[in-house]
MIPA-694583 format. One record per residue: residue in three letters; x, y, z of N, C-alpha, C, CB in turn. Coordinates in steps of 0.1 Angstrom, whole numbers, plus 5000, padded with zeros to 4 digits. Atoms other than C-alpha are relative to their C-alpha. Last residue first. Glycine has a CB too. Example, Ala and Ser with C-alpha at 12.3 -4.5 7.8 and 13.67 -1.06 7.14 Angstrom:
// residues 2
SER499149895000513749895071499250115008500450054986/ALA500949885000512349555078500950125000499050005012/
//
This chain:
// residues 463
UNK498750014991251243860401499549885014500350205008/UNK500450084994248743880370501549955009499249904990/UNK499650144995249144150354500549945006500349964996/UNK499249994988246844390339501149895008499050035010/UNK499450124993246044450304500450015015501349964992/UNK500850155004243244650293501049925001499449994985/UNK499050105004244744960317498949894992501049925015/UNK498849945004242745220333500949974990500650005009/UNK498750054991239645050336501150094987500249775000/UNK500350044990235945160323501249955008499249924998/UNK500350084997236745340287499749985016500749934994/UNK500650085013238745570282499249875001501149974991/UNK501049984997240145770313499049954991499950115001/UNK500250074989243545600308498550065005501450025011/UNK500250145006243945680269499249925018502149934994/UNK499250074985243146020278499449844996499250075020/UNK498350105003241646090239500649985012501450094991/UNK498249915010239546390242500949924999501050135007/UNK498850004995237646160275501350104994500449865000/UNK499149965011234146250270501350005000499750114997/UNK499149904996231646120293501349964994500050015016/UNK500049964989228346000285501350125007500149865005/UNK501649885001228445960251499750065010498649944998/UNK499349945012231745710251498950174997499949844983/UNK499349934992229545560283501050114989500849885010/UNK501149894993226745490259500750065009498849955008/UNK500049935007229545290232499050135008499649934988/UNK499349935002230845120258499650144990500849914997/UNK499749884991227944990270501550105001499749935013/UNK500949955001226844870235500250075020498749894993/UNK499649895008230144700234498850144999500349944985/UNK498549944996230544500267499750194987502049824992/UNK500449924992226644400268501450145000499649905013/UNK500849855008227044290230499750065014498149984988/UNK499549965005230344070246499050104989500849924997/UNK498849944999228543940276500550124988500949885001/UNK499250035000224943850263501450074997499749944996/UNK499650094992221743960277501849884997498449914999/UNK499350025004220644260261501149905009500150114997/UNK498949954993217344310276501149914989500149955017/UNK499250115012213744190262501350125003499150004977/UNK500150125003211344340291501249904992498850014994/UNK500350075010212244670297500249865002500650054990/UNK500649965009212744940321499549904990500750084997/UNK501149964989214544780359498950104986501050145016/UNK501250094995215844520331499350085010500549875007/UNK500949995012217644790313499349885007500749974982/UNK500449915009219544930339498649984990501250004993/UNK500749994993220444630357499250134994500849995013/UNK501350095002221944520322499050025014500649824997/UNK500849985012223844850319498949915002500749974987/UNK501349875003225044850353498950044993500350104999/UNK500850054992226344510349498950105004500749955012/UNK500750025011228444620315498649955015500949864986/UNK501349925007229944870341498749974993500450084991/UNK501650034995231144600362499550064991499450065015/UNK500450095013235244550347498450005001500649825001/UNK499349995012236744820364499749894992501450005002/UNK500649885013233844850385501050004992499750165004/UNK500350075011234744550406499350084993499649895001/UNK498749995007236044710441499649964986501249925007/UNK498350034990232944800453500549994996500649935008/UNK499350025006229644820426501449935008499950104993/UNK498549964991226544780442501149964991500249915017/UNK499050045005223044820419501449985009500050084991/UNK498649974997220344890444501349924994500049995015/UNK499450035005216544830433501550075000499449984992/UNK499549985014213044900444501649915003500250204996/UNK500149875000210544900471500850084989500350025013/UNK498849954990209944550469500650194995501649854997/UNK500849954991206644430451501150045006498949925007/UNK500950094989207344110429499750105013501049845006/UNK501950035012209044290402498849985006499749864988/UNK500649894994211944320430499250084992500850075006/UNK501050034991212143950421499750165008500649875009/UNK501950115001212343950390499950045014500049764998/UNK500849895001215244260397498649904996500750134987/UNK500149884991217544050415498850084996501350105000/UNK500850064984216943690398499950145007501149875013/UNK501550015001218243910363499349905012499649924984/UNK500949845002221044050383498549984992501150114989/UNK500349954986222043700397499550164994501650005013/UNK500650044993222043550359499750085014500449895001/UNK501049985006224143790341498849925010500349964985/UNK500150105017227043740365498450044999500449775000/UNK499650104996228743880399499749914987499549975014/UNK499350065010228744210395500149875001501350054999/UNK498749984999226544310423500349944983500649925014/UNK498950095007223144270428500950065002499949964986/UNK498849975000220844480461500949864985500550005019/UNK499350145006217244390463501450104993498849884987/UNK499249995014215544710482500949894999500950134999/UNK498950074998212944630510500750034982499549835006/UNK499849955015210344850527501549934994500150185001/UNK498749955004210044640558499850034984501349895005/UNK500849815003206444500573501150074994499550125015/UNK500449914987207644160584500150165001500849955011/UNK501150084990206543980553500050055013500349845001/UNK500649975005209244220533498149975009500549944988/UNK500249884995212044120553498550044997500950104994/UNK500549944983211143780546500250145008500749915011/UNK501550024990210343830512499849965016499449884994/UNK500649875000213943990505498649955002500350084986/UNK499649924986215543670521499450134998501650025004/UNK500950074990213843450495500450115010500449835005/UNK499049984992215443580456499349965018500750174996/UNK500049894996212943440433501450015014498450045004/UNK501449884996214343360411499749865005498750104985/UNK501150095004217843150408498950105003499849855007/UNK500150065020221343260404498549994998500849794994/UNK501450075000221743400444499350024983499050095014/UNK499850065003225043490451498749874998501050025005/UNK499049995009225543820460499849914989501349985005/UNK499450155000222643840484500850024985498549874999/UNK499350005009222544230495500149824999501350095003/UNK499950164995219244260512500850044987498449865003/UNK499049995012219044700517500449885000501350085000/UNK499150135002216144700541500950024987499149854998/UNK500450055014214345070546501149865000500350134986/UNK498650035007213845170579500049914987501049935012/UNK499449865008211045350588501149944995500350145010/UNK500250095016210044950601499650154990498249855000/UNK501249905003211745100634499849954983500350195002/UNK499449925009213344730645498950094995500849914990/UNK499649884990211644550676501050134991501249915015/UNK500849944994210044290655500550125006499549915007/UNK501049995009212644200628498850085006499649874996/UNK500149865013215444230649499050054992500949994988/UNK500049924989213743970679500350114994500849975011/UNK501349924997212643750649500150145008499149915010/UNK500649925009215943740635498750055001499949944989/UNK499449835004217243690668499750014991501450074998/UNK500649964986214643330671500550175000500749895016/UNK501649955001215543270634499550075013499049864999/UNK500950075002219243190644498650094997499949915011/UNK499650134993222843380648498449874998500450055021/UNK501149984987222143680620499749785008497750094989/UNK499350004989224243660596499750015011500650075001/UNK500849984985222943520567500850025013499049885003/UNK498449914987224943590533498850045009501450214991/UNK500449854993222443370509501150005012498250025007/UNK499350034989223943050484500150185010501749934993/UNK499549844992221343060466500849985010498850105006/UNK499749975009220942680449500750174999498949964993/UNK498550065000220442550480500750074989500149854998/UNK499550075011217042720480501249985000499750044989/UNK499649955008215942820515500649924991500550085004/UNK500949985004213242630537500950084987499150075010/UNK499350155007216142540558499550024990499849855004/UNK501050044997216042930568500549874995498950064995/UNK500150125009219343080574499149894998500949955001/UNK499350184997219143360593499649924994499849935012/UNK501050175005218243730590501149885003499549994978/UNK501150034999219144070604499249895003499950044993/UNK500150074988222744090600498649995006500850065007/UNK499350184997222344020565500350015016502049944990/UNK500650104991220244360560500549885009499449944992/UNK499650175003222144610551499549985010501449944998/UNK498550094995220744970562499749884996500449985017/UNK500450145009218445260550501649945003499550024979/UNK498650074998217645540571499449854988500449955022/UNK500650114998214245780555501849935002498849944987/UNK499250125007215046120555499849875007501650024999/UNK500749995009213146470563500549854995500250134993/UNK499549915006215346560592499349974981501849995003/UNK499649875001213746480617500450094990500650015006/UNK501149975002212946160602499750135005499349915005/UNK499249965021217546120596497750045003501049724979/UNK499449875009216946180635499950014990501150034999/UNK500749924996214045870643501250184997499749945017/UNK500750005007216345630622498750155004499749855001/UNK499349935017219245710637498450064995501049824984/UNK500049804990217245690678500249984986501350115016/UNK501049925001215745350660500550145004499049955008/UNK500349995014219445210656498550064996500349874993/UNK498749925011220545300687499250004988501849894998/UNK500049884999217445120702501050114995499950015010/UNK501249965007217944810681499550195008498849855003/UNK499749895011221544800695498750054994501049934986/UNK498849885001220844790727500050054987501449945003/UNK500849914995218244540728500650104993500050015014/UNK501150025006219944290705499250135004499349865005/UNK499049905014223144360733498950034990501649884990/UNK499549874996220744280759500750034986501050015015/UNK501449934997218943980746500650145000499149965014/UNK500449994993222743830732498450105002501150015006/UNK501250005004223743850696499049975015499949884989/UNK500150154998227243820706498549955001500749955014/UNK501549984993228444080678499749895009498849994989/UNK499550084987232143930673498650115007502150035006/UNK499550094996231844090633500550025016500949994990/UNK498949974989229644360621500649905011499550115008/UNK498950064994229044270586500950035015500850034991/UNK499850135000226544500581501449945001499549954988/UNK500550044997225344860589500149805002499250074995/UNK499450125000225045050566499849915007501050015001/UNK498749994990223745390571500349885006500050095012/UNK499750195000222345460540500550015013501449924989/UNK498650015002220745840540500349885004500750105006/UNK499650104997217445890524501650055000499549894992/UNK500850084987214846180511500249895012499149964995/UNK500850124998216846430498499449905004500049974998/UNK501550094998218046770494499749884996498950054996/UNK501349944999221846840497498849934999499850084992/UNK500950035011224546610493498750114999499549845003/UNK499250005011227246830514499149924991501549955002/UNK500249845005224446940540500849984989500750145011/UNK500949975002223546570544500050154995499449975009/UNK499750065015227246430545498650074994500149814998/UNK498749985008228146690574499649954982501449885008/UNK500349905009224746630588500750084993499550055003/UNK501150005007225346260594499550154999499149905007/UNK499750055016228746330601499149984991500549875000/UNK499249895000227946520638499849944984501550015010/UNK501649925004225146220644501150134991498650085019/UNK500850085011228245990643498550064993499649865007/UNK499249965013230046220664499649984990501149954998/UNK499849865004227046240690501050034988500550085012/UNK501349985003226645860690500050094996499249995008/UNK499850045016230445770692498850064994500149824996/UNK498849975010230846010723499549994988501349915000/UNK500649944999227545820744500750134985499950005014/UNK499449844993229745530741499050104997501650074993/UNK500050024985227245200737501350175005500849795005/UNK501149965002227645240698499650015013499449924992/UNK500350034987231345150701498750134999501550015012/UNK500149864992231745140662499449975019498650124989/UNK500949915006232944820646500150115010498749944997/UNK501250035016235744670629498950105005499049804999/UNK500349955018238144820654498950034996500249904991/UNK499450035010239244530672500050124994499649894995/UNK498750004994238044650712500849984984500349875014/UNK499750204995235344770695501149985000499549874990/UNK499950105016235545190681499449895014502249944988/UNK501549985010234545530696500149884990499950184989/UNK501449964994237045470729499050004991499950135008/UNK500550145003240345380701498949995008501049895004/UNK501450025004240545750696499349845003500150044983/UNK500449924984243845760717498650014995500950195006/UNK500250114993245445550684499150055019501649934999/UNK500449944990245345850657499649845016498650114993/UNK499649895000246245780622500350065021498850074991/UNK499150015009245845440621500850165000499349944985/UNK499150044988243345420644501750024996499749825002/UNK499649924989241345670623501449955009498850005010/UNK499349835004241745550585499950075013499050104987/UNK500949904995242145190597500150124998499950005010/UNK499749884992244044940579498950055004500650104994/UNK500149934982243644570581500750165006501049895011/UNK498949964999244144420545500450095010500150034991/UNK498950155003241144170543501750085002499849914978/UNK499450104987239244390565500949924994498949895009/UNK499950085007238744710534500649875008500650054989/UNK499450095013238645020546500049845001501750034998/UNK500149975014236445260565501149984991499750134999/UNK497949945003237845140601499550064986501949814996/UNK499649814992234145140615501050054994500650035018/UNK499149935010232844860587500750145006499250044987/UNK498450035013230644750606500550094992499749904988/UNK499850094994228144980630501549914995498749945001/UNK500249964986227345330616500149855014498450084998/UNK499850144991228945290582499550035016501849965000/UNK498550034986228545580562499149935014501050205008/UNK499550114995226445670530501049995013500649954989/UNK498550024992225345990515499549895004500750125012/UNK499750074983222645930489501249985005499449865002/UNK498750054989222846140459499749995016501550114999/UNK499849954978219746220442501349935001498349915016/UNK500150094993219346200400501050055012500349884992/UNK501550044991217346430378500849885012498249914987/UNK500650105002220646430354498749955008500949935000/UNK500349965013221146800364499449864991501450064993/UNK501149925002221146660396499750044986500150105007/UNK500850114999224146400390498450115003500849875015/UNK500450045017226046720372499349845006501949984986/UNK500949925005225546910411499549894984500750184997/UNK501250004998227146630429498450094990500350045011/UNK500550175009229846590404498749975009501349835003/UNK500350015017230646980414499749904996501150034990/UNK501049945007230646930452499050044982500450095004/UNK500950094999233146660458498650104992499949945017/UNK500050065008236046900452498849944997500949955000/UNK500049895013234647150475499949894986501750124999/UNK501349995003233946890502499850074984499350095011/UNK500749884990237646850502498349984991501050204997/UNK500449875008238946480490499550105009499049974990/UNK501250015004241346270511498950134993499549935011/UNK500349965015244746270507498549994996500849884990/UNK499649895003245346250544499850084985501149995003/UNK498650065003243245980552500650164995500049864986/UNK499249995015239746110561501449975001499950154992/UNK501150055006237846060600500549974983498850115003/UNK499750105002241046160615498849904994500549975011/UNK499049985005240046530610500149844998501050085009/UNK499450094997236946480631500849974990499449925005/UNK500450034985233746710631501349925004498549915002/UNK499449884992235346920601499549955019498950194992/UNK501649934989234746640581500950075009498649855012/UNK499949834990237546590551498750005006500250174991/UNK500749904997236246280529500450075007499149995004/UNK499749905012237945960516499350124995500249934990/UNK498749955002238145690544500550134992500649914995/UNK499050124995236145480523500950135004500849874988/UNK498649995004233345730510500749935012500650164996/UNK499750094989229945530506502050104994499449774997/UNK498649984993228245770483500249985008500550075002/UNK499349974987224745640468501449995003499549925008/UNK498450075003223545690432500650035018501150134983/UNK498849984989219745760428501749954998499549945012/UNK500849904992216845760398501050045017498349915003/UNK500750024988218845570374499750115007500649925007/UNK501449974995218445640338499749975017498949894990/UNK500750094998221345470322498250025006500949935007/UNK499850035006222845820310499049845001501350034999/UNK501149895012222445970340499549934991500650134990/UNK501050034991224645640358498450104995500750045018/UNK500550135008226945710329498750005010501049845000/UNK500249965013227846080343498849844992501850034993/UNK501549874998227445980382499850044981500750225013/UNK501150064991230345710374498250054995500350055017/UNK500150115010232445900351498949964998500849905002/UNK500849915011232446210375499349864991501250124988/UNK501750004993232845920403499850104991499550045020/UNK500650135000235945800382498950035004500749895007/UNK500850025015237246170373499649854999501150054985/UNK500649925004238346200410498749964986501150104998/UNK499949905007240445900411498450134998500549934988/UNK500949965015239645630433500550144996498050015003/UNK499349975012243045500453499050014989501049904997/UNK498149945001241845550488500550024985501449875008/UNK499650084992237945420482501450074999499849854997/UNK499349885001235245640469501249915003499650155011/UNK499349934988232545340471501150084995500549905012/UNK498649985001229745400448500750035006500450044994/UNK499549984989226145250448501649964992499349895013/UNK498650055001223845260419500450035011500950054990/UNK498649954998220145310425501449934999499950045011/UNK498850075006216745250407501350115004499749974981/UNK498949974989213245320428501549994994499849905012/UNK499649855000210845330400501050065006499150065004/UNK499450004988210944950387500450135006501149924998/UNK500650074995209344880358500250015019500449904991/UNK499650094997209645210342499449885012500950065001/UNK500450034985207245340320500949905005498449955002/UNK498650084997207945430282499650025016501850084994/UNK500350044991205145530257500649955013499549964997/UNK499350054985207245590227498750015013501650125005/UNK500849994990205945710189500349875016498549984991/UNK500550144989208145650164499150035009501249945009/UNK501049954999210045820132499549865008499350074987/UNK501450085011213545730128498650045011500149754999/UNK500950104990216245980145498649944994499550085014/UNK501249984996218946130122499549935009499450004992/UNK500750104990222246240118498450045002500750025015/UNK501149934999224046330083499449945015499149974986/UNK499749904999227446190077498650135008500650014986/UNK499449935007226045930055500750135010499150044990/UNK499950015020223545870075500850104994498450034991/UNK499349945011224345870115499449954986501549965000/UNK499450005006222045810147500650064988499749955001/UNK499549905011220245930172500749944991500850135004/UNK500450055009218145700194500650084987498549995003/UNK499050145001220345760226499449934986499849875017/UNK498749985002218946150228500749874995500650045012/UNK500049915017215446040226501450054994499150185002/UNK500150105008216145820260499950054984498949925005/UNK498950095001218046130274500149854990500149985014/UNK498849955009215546360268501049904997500750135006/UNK500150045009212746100285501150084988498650005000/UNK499650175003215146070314499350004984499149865015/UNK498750035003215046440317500549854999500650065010/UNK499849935012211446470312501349964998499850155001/UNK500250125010211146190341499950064985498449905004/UNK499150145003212946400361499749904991500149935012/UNK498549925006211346760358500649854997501150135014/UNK499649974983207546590370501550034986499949835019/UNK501349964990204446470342501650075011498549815011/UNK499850044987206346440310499150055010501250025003/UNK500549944991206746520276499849935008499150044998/UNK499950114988209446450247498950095010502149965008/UNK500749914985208946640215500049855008497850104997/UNK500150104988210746560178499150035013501449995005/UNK499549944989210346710142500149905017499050155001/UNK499249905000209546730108500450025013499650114994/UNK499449925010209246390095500350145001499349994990/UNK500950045010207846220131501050084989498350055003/UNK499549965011208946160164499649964985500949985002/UNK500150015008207546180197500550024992499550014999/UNK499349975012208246050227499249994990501149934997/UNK500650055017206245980260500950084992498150054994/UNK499749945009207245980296499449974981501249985004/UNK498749924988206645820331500150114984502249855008/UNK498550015002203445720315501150075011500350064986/UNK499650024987199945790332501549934998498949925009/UNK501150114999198545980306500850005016500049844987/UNK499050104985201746130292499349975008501150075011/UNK500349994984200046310259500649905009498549995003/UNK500950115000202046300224499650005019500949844993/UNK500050094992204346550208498549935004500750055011/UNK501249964994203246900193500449865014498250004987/UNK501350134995205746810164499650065016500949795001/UNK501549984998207347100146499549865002499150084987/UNK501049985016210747150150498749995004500249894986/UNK498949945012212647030183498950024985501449844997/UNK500550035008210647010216500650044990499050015001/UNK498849995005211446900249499750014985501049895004/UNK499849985011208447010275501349964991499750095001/UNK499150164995207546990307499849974990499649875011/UNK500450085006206147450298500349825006500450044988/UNK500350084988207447650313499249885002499550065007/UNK501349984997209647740286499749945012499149964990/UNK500950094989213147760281498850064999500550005015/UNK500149884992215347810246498949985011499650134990/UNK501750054991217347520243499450165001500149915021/UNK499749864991220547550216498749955007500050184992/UNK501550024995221647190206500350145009499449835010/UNK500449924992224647200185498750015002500650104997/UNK500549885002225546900155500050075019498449974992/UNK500049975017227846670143498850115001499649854988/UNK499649864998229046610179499750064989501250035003/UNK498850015006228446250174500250174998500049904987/UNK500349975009224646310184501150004993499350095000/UNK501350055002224646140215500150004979498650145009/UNK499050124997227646340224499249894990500149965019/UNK498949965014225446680212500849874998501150155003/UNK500850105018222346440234501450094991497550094992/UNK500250135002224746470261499349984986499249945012/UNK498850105006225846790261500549865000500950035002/UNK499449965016223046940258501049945000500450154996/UNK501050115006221846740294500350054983498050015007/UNK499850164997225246840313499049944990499749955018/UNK498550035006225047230302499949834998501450065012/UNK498650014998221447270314500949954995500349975007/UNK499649965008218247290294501250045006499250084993/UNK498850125013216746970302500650144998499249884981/UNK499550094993215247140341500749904987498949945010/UNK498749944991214747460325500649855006499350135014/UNK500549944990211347330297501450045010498849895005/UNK500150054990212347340266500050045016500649934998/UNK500749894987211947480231500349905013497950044999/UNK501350074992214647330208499350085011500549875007/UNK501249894991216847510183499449915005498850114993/UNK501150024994219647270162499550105011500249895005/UNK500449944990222847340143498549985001500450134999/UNK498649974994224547100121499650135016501450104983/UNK499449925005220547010110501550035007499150114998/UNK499249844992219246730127500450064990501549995010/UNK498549965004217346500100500050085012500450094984/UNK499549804997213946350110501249975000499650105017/UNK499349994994213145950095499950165001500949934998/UNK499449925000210445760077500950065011499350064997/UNK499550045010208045470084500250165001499249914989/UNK500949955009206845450122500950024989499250125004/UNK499049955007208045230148499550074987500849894996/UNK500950025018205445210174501150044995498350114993/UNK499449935014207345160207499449924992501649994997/UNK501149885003205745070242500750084987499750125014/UNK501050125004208244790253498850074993499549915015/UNK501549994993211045060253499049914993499250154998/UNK500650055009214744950239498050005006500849834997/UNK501650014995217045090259499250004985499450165012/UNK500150054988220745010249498449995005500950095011/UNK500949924992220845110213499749925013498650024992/
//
C-alpha cells in the first residue's frame, strides 16, 4: 500500500465487494477513467456501476461516511459498506482513489478493512513535469498522466521537445511530431483524475527544443532563413526581435487553448547560455519577461519560470549542496530579484542538494516570490531535502522527470508520499515493487511486454 494516511483508525473487521458493485456518487468520480481504476484496484474481480448524485459523495452500501471538517477528505469503512467525502470535485477524486488502493484479496474474495481516514495533504500544490521528447511514445504520457492520478498529484506540466504541430509555425515540430488531436484525449483522462495540465515552452533557453549535448534544432534544422527569432548560436530566443515576441505570444495560446482551463503556464526560462548579464541586457530582458507575465494575467494565468538564472552563489551556502547558480554575482541577483514581476512563480530546480534545508528556495522566497522546489531522480535523499523544505512555506512542489523516467517512477512515488505523509517508503527495492504494483493499476498493458512496467527493455546495453 503506497499511501499510508497519518489520520488512520484501524478498526476490527472487514467489507466484501461482491463480483458486481452499485455505488452512489457524485459526477466528477463517476467517469470511465476513475471506475476503472478502483475495478484495476480491485483485480478486476469485480464491476463498479456509479449512479450520480449531487451530492460530494462516494458511497458503496450502507455507511453515511464521516464529516470533512477541514480535511482535504475523509473515508469511511465499516462491515457493510464504504463512503469517501469531500469539500471540492478533486479532493473527492483523490479520496476515491486513496479507498480504491486499500482493496485487497481473500481467498479470491476482495475486501477493504474497516477504518476511519482523515487525510490532508502536506503539501497542496503537487506537480510532475513531462518532457515529450522526439522518441517518446504516445502511450508513455498516457502512462505518465495515468500514474500521476493514481499518486494524487494536483498538476502535470507539458514541456513538448520539438513534438507539437502549431499552426503559428510549422517548423516549430519535427516532422513526426504529434497533432493536437492526438494530444487531446490524455489531456481529458488527466482531468478526470482532478488533475490540470500545464503547457510548458521555453521562452529564452532552450530555443532549439532539444537536448545541447547533441546539437539539433527542430527549427534551424529544418529551416535556416528563421535564424532572426533565435541568438546568433541558437540556444536562445532573440527576445529583442519584435517577430520572436509576437510568435512566442502566438504559441502561448496555441498550448493554452489545447490544455484548456487553468491557472499557470511554465515558461522556462533557464540555462540561457552567453547571457552577458550587463545593466541593459538585465533591463531588457526583465521587461520581456514582465510583458509574459502581464499576458498569461490577462489571460487568467500565473507564469512560472526556472530560477538558476536568477541567483548566485552565496558563500553562506552549504558545501554539501552542490546548487546550479547562474546568475553572474549577488549584485544581478539583486537587480533580477528586485525588478522581476513577483506574479511570477520561481521553479528552483537544485538537483543536487542531499541536505535540508534546501537555501536557494529561501532566497527567492525572502524576496517576495511564490516559490516551487523542483527534485529530480537523482536519489532518495535530495527528494526528502526537497519537500522538508517546501514544508517550510513555499508554494508547493515540482517533481521533474527528463530523460530518466525509465528508471524515475519509483521517485514519483516517494515525492508522492512525502507531499501526504509522514512515515514514507524509503527504501529502493520496496519503492521499486510497491510502485510497480500501483502503476500495474494504473494503466493496463493486456500483456505488451514493452508497455509493462516503466522501461521498454530490462536489459539495455551498455555501448
Amino acid at each position: 500500500m503506497v499511501f499510508k494516511p497519518d489520520n488512520c483508525i484501524n478498526k476490527v473487521g472487514r467489507f466484501y465487494l461482491d463480483e458486481n458493485v452499485s455505488a452512489v456518487a457524485h459526477k466528477s468520480v463517476c467517469r470511465a477513467e476513475v471506475l476503472e481504476f478502483f475495478s484495476r484496484c480491485a483485480f478486476t474481480l469485480c464491476k463498479l456501476d456509479a449512479t450520480e448524485c449531487d451530492e460530494l459523495v462516494f458511497r458503496i452500501g450502507n455507511n453515511d461516511g464521516i464529516e470533512v471538517g477541514d480535511c482535504d477528505y475523509t473515508i469511511s469503512v465499516n462491515k457493510s459498506g464504504a463512503c469517501v467525502r469531500a469539500n471540492t470535485e478533486k479532493d473527492l477524486i483523490r479520496g476515491v482513489v486513496t479507498l480504491a488502493q486499500r482493496v485487497e484479496t481473500d481467498d479470491e474474495r476482495i475486501k477493504i478493512d474497516c477504518c476511519e481516514i482523515r487525510d490532508n495533504s502536506k503539501i497542496k500544490v503537487r506537480m510532475a513535469h513531462f518532457c515529450i521528447f522526439a522518441s517518446t511514445k504516445l502511450y508513455e504520457l498516457e502512462r505518465f498522466v495515468r500514474f500521476c492520478g493514481a499518486l494524487k498529484y494536483t498538476h502535470v506540466v507539458l514541456e513538448f521537445w520539438g513534438m507539437l504541430r502549431y499552426d503559428c509555425m510549422k517548423e516549430l515540430g519535427w516532422g513526426h511530431a504529434f497533432t493536437k488531436d492526438q494530444i487531446r484525449p490524455i489531456i481529458e483522462i488527466a482531468r478526470s483524475f482532478g488533475i490540470e495540465i500545464i503547457p510548458m515552452f521555453n521562452h529564452w533557453g532552450h530555443a532549439s527544443a532539444s537536448r545541447g549535448m547533441h546539437g539539433k534544432h527542430v527549427v534551424l534544422n529544418q529551416n535556416p532563413s528563421l535564424q532572426h527569432y533565435f541568438s546568433d548560436t541558437g540556444w536562445c530566443w532573440n527576445y529583442d526581435n519584435p517577430k520572436t515576441r509576437d510568435l512566442l505570444k502566438k504559441v502561448r495560446a496555441e498550448l493554452i487553448d489545447l490544455c484548456g482551463e487553468g491557472e499557470y503556464f511554465h515558461i522556462g526560462c533557464d540555462e540561457a547560455y552567453g547571457f552577458d548579464f550587463s545593466e541593459k541586457s538585465m533591463s531588457g530582458f526583465c521587461e520581456y519577461l514582465n510583458e509574459i507575465a502581464d499576458d498569461l494575467k490577462s489571460r487568467g494565468r500565473r507564469a512560472i519560470a526556472w530560477g538558476d538564472m536568477f541567483i548566485a552563489r552565496h558563500p553562506e551556502f552549504n558545501k554539501d549542496n552542490r546548487y546550479t547558480c547562474n546568475c553572474k554575482s549577488e549584485k544581478e541577483e539583486e537587480f533580477f530579484l528586485s525588478n522581476l514581476d513577483k506574479s511570477i512563480i520561481i521553479a528552483d530546480w537544485q538537483y543536487d542538494s542531499p541536505v535540508y534545508p534546501v537555501q536557494t528556495s529561501e532566497v527567492f522566497k525572502n524576496a517576495g516570490f511564490d516559490v516551487i522546489i523542483c527534485p529530480w531522480d537523482r536519489g532518495e535523499s535530495e527528494s526528502i531535502a526537497s519537500v522538508k523544505t517546501a514544508r517550510d512555506g513555499l508554494w508547493g512542489v515540482m517533481h521533474t522527470t527528463w530523460h530518466t523516467l525509465s528508471s524515475g517512477y519509483v521517485f514519483l512515488t516517494l515525492v508522492a508520499q512525502l507531499c501526504w505523509q509522514n512515515n514514507v517508503i524509503n527504501d529502493r527495492a520496496e519503492l521499486c515493487t510497491n510502485t510497480a504494483s500501483v502503476l500495474r493499476k494504473a494503466y493496463f498493458t493486456d500483456g505488451d511486454y514493452e508497455k509493462s512496467g516503466w522501461s521498454e527493455r530490462e536489459i539495455v546495453e551498455r555501448t
